[in-house]
RODO-2510 file (C-alpha; in nm, 4 decimals, decimal comma):
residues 432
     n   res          X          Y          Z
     1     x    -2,5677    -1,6215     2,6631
     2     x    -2,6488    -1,2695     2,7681
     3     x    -2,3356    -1,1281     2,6335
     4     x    -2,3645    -1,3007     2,2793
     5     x    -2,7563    -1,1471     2,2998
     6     x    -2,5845    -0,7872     2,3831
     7     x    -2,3608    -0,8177     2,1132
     8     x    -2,5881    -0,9120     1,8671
     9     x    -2,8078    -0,6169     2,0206
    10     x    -2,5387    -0,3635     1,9729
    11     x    -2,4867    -0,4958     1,6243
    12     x    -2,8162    -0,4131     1,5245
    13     x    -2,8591    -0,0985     1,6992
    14     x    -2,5319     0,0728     1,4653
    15     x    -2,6363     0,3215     1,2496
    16     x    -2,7030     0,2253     0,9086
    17     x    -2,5291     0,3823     0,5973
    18     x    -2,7048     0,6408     0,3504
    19     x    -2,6532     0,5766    -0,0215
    20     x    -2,3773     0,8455    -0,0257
    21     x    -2,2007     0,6486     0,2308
    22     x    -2,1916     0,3498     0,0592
    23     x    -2,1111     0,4906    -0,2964
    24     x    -1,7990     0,6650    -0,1156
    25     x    -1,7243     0,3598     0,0216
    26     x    -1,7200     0,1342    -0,3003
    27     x    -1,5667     0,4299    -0,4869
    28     x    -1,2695     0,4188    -0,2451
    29     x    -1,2718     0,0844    -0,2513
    30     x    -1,2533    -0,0058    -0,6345
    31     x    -0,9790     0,2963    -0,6170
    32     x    -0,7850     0,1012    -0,3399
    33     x    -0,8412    -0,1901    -0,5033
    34     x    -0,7055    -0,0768    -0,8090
    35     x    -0,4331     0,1083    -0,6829
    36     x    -0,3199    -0,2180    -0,5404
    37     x    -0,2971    -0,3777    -0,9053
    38     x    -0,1513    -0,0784    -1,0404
    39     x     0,1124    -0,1313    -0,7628
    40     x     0,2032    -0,4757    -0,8073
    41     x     0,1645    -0,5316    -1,1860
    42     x     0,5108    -0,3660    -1,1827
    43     x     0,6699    -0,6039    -0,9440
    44     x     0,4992    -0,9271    -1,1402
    45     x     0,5962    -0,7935    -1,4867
    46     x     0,9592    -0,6516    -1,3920
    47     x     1,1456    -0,9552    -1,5118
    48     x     0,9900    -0,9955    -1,8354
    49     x     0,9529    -0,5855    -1,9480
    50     x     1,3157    -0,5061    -1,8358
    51     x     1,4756    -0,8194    -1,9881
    52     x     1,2577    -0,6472    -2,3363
    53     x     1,3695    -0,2851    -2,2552
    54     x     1,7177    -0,2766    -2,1490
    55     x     1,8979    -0,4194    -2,4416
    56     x     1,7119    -0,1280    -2,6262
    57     x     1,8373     0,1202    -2,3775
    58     x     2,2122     0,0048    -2,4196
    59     x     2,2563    -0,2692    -2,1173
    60     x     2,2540    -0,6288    -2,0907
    61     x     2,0077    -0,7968    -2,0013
    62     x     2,1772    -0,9910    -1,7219
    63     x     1,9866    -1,1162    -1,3920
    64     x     2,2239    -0,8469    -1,1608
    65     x     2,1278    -0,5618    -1,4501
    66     x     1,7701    -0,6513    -1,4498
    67     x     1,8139    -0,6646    -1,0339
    68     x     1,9664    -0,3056    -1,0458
    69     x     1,7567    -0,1347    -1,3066
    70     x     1,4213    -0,3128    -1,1319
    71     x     1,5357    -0,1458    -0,7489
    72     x     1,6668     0,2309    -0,9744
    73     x     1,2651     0,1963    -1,0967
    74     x     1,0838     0,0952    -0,7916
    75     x     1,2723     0,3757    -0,5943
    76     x     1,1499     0,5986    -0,8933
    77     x     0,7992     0,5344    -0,8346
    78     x     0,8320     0,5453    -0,4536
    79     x     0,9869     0,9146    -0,5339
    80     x     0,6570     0,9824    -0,7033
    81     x     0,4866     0,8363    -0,4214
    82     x     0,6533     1,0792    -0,1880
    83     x     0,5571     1,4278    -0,3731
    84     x     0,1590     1,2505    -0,3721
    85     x     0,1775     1,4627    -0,0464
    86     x     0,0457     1,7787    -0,3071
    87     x    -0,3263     1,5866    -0,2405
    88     x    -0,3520     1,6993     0,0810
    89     x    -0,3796     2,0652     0,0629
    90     x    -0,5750     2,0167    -0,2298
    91     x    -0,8173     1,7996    -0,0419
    92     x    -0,7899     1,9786     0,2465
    93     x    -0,9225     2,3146    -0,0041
    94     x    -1,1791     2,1351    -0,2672
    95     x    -1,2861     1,8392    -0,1229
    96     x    -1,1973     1,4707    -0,0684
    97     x    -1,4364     1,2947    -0,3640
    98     x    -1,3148     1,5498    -0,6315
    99     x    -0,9222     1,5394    -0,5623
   100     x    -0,9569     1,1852    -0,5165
   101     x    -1,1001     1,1035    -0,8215
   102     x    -0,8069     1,3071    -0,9845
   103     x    -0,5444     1,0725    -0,8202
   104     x    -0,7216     0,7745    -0,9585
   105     x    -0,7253     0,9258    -1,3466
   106     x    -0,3423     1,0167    -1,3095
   107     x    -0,2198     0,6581    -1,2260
   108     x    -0,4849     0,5435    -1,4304
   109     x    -0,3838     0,7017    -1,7197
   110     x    -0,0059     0,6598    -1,6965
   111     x     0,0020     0,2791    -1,5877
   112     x    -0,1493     0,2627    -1,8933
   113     x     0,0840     0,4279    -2,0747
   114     x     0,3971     0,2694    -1,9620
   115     x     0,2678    -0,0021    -2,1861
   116     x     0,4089     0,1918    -2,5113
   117     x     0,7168     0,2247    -2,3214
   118     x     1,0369     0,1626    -2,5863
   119     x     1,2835     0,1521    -2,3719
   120     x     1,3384     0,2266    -1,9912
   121     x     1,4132     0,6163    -1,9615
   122     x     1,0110     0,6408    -2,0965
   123     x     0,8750     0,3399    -1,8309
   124     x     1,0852     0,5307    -1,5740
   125     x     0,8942     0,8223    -1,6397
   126     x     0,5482     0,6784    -1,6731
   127     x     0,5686     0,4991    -1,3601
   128     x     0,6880     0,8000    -1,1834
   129     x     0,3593     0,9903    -1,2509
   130     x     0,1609     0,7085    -1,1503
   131     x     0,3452     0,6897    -0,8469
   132     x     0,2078     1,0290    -0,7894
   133     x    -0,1151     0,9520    -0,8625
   134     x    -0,1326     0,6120    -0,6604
   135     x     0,0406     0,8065    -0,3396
   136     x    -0,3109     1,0355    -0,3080
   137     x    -0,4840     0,7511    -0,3460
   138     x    -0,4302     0,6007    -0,0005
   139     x    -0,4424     0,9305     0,1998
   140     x    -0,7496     1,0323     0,0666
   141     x    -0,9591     0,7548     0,0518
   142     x    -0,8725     0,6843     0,4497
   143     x    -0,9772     1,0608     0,4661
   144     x    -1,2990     1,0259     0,3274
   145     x    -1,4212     0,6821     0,4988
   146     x    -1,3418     0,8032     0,8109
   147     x    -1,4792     1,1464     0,8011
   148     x    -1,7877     1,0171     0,5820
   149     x    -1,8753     0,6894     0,8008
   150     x    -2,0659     0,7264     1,1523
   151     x    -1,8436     0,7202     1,4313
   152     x    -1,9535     0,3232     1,5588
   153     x    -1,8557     0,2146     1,1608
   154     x    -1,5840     0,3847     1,0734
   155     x    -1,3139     0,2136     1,2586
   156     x    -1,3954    -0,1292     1,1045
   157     x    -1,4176     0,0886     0,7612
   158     x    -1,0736     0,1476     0,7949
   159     x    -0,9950    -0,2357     0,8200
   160     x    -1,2615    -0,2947     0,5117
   161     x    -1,1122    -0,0425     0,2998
   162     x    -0,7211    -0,1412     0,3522
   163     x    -0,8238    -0,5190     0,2042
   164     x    -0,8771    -0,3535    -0,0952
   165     x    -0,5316    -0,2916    -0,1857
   166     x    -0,4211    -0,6668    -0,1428
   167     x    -0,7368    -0,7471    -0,3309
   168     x    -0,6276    -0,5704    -0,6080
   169     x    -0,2494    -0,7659    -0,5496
   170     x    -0,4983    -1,0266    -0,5850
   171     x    -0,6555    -0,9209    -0,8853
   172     x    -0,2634    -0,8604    -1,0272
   173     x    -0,2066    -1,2136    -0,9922
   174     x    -0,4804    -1,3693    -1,1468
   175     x    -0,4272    -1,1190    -1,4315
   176     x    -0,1044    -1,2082    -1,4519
   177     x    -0,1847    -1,5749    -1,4657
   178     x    -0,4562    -1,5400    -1,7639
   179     x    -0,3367    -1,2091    -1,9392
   180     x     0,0331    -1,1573    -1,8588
   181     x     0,1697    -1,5415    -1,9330
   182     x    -0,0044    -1,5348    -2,2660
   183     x    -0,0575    -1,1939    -2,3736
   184     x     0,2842    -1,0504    -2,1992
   185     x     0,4260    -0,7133    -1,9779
   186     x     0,2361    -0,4546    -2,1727
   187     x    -0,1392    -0,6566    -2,1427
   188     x    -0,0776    -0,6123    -1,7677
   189     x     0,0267    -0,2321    -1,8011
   190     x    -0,3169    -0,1639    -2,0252
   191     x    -0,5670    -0,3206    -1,8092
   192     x    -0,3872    -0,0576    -1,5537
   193     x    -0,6149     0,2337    -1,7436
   194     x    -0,9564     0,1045    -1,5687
   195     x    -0,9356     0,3087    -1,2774
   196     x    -1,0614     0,5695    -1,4751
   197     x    -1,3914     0,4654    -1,4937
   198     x    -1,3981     0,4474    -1,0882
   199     x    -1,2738     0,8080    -1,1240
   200     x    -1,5396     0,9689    -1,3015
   201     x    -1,8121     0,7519    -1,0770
   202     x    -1,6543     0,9048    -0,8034
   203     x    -1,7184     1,2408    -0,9673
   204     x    -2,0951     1,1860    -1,0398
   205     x    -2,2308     1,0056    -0,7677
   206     x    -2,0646     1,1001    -0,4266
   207     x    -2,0962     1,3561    -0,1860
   208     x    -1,8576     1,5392     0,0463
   209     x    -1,8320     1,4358     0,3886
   210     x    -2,0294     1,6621     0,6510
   211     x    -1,7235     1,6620     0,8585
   212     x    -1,5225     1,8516     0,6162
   213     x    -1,8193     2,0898     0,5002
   214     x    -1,8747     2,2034     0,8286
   215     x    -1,4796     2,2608     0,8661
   216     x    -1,4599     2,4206     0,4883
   217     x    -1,4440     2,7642     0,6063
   218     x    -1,2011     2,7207     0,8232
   219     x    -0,9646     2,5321     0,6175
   220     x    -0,9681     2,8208     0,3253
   221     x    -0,7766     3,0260     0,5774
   222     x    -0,6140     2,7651     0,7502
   223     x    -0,1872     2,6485     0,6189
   224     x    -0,2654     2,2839     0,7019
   225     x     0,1349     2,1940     0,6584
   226     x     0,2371     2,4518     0,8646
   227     x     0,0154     2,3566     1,1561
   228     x     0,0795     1,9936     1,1539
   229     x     0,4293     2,1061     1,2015
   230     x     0,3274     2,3077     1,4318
   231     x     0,3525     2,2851     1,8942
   232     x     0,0464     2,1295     1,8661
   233     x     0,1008     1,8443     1,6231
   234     x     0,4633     1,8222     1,5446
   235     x     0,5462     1,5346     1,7714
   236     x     0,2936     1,3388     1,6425
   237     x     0,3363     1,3935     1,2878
   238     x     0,7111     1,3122     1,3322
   239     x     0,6445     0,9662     1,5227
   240     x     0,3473     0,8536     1,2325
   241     x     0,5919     0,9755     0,9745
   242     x     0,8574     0,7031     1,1448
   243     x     0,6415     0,4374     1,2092
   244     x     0,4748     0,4596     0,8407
   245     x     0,8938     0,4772     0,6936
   246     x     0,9061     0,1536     0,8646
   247     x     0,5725    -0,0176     0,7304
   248     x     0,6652     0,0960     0,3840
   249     x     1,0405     0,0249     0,4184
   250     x     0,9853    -0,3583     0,5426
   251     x     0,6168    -0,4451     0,3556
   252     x     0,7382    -0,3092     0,0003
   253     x     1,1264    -0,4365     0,0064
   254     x     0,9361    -0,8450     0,0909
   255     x     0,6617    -0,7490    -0,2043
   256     x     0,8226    -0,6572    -0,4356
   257     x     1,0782    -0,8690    -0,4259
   258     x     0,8665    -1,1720    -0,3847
   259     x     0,7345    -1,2331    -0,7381
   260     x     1,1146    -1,2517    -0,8321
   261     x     1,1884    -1,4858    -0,5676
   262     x     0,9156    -1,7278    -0,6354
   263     x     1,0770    -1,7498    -0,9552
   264     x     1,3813    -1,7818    -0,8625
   265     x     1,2947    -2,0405    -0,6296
   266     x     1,0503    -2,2862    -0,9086
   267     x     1,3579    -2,2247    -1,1917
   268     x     1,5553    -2,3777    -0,9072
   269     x     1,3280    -2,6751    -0,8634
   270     x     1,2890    -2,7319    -1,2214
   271     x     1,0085    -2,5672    -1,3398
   272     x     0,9523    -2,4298    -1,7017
   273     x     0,9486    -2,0078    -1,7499
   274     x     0,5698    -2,0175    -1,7631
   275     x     0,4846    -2,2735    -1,4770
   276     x     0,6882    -2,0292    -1,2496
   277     x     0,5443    -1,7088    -1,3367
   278     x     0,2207    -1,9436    -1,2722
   279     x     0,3713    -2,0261    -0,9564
   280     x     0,4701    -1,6920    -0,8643
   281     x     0,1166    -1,5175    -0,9456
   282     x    -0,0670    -1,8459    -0,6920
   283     x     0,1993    -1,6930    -0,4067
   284     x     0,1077    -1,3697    -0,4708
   285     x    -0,2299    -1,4639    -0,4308
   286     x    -0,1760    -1,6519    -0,0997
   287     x     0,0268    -1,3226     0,0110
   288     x    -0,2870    -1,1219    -0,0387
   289     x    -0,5238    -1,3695     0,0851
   290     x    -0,3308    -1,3296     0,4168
   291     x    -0,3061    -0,9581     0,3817
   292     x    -0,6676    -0,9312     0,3389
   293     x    -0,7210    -1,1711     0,6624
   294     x    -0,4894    -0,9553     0,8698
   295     x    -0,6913    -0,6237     0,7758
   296     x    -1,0079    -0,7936     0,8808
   297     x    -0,8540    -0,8869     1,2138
   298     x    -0,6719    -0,5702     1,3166
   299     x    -1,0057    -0,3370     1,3829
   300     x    -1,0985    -0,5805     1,6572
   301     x    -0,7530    -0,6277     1,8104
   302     x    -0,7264    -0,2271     1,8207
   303     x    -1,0296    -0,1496     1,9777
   304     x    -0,9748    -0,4811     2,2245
   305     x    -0,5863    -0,4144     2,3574
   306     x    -0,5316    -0,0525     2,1849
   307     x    -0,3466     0,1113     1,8916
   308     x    -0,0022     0,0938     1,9884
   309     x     0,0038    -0,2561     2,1085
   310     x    -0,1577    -0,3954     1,7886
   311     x     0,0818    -0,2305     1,5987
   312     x     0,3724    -0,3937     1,8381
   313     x     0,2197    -0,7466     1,7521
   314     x     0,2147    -0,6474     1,3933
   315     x     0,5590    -0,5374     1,3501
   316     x     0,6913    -0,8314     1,5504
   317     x     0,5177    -1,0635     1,2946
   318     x     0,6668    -0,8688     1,0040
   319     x     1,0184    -0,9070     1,1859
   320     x     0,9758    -1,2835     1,1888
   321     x     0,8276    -1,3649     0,8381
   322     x     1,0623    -1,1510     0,6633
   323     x     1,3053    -1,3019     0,8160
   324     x     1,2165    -1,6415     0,7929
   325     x     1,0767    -1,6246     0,4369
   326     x     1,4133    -1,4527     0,2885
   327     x     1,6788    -1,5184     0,5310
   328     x     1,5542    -1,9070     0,5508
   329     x     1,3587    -2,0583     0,3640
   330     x     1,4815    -1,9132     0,0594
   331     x     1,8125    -2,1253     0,1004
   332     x     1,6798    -2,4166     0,1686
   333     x     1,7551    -2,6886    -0,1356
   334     x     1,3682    -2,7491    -0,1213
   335     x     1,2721    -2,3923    -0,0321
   336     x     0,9666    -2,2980    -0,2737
   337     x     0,7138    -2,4726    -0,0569
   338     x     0,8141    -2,3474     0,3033
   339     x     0,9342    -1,9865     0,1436
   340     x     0,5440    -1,9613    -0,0079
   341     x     0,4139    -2,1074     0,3176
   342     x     0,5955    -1,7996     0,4833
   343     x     0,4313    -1,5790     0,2930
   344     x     0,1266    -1,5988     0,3814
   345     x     0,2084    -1,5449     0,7518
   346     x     0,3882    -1,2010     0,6199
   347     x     0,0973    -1,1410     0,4158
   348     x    -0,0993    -1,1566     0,7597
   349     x     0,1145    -0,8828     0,9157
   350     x     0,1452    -0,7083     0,6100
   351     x    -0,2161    -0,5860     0,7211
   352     x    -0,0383    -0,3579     0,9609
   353     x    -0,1118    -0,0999     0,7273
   354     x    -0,4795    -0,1208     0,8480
   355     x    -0,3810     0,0730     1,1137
   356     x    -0,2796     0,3742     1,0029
   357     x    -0,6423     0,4198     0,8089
   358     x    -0,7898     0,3969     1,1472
   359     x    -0,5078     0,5744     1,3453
   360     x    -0,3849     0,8654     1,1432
   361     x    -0,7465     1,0536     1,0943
   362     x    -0,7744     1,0072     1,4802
   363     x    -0,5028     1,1814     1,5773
   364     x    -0,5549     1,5065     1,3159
   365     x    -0,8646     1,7734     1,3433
   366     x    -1,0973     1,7873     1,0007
   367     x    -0,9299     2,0976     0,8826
   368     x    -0,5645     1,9096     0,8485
   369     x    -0,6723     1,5622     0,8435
   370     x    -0,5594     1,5060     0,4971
   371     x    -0,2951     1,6871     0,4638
   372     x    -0,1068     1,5216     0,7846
   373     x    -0,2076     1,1904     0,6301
   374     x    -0,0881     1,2288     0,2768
   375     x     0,2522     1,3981     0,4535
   376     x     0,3190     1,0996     0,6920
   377     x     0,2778     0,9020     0,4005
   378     x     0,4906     1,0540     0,1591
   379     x     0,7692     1,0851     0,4124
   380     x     0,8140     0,7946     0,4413
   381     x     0,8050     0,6720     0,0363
   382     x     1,0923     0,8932     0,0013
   383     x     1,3094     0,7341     0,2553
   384     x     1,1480     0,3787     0,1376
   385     x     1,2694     0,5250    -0,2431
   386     x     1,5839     0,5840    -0,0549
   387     x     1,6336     0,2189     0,1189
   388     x     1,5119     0,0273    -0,1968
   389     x     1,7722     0,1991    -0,4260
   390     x     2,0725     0,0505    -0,1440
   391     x     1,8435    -0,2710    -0,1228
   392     x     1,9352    -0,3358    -0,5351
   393     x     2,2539    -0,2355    -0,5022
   394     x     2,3099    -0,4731    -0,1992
   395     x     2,1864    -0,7588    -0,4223
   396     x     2,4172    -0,6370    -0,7110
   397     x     2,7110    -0,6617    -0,4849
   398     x     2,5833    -0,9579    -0,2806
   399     x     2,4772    -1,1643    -0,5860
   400     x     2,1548    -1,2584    -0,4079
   401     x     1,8079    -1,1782    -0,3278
   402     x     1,7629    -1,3408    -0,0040
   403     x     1,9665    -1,1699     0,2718
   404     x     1,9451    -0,7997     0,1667
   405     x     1,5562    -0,7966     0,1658
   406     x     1,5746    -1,0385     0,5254
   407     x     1,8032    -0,7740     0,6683
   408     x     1,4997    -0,4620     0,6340
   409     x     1,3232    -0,7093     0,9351
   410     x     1,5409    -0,5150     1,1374
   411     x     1,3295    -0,1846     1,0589
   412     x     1,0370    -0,3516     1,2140
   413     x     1,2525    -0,4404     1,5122
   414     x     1,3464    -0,0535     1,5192
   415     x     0,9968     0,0607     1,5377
   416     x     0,8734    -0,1974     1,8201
   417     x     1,0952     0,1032     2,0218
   418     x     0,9049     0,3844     1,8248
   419     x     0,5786     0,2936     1,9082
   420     x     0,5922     0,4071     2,2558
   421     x     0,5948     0,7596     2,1529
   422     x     0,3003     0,7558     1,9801
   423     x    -0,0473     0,8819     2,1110
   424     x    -0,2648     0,5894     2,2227
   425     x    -0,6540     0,6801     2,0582
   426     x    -0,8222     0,4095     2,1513
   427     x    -1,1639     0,5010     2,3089
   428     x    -1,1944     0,8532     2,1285
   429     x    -1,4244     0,9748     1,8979
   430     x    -1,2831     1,1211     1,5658
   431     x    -1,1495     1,4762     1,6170
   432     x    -1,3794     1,7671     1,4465
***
């Protein structure tokens, strides 16, 4: 009874949030959020916009065409996700609220413009840019909540902030389900151009974190890339930079492949075109609902048995649901239910990305934070770009969805050996 009473005692005794705080903190939010719509719309709408576009571009519309062109375009966007790592500097020079309000407008802006594409050269390049745009989003946001947040809050900020993202896969979905089925591909590509009302709020109403103005001087004469690369950080840049390639490598090559699976899956059991892009938008909403869950649990688990070892249990998990979602239950002749069921569990582990929010800023000083954190990131969307172009060409020559997107479970089994390496924060205060 004592120990509940302590708890509840410490609870109380946290220091409470100014309005700046919690401005920043919705503003990064509603970015995250919908960055995370931004993200998926693509994956729900890819069937429908390339089966429109590629007969105007020259190509059949055939499922292995549409399975080739979709992986060519993701990889694209995870290209423009890599060079996001321009942010940093900039943040690390002007500011966090002001750069991050500019990565918001630029995806913003473009998702909504892919919606005139005519063909897909133009929603190749829109989606690019956005890429771009959505890339700064992450690292800076997870800049700003940690440096902006009071030491006791921040850590469960991190978890907080990351459901955003699967909120806004959330948000996809249901949009999907109401706009997309009845309105079509380029609805879903328009309602993309919110964000930039979250943008200019940003702008107006939120203040730099003290962490950062204290460091500013320093970081106008400091080369943030070179020092992260640098005796003093290089090891640990090098190990988040692997164990982020994984994360994005296994998470994005089950998401975005799982809207097309669903509906591969309902077609199979009968289902009309509309009930199973109906069906597919309800699984995407059960994959974010266990996303979300698994964000709100990691904080805990990290501060309870450490960083690395939550990460371990995390990756294992992804290991298995990929696995069992693509390699089994997709095969089975009744395999919508128990493939959907599996979801969710990878949706749960899919949270892993929690992590790195918390992790990354604790492991950089204020004068590189975001810099180091929009590098590790980008890093590893290239080589994600990289494995997602051979992941549609493996389904090409394979003539199935299942296996090649089972087989990138082996990434996670690659970085349960990684982890090791890594610097174990638990316990410290963020670095200054």
């Amino acid at each position: 009874m004592n120990t509940v009473t302590d708890r509840r005692a410490l609870a109380r005794q946290r220091t409470p949030l100014n309005r700046s705080q919690i401005a920043g903190f919705w503003g990064a939010w509603a970015g995250w959020t919908l960055d995370g719509m931004d993200s998926f719309i693509y994956a729900l709408v890819l069937t429908p916009a390339l089966t429109e576009l590629l007969p105007r571009s020259g190509f059949a519309a055939t499922p292995s065409n549409v399975g080739l062109a979709g992986s060519i375009l993701f990889a694209l966007f995870l290209v423009g996700w890599g060079l996001s790592f321009i942010w940093g500097p900039l943040a690390d020079r002007f500011g966090r609220t002001k750069v991050l309000a500019a990565t918001i407008f630029t995806f913003a802006i473009f998702t909504g413009l892919a919606a005139t594409s005519t063909n897909v050269w133009q929603l190749g390049i829109y989606r690019f840019i956005a890429g771009v745009g959505i890339g700064g989003e992450w690292a800076l946001a997870g800049t700003y909540v940690a440096e902006a947040w009071p030491e006791d809050r921040r850590k469960m900020g991190a978890g907080y902030l990351q459901t955003g993202y699967y909120a806004g896969f959330f948000l996809a979905a249901t949009l999907n389900y109401t706009i997309g089925v009845h309105f079509g591909w380029r609805a879903m590509f328009l309602t993309g151009a919110v964000p930039v009302v979250v943008a200019i709020l940003i702008l107006l109403r939120v203040k730099e974190p003290e962490k950062w103005q204290k460091a500013d001087a320093k970081t106008v004469r400091a080369k943030p890339l070179r020092e992260i690369m640098g005796p003093a950080y290089r090891r640990r840049t090098w190990v988040a930079c692997i164990l982020l390639t994984i994360a994005i490598i296994g998470l994005w090559a089950g998401a975005v492949y799982e809207p097309s699976a669903v509906i591969q899956l309902a077609t199979r059991a009968g289902m009309s075109k509309g009930d199973s892009m109906r069906t597919a938008s309800l699984a995407t909403g059960l994959l974010s609902i266990g996303t979300i869950l698994g964000c709100l649990a990691l904080p805990p688990m990290a501060e309870r048995i450490g960083r690395k070892m939550t990460l371990a249990v995390y990756f294992a998990g992804m290991a298995v649901s990929i696995a069992a979602s693509f390699g089994w239950a997709f095969y089975q002749p009744n395999g919508l239910a128990p493939f959907i069921a599996w979801l969710f569990v990878l949706g749960f582990f899919g949270g892993n990305f929690a992590l790195f929010s918390l992790w990354l800023p604790e492991q950089f000083e204020t004068r590189v934070r975001a810099t180091a954190f929009a590098f590790c990131t980008s890093f590893g969307r290239f080589v994600g770009a990289g494995v997602n172009f051979l992941l549609g060409a493996a389904v090409l020559h394979m003539q199935t969805l299942g296996v090649p997107v089972a087989l990138t479970a082996l990434a996670f089994v690659l970085g349960l050996f990684v982890i090791p390496f890594a610097p174990e924060t638990k316990g410290e205060t963020l670095p200054q």
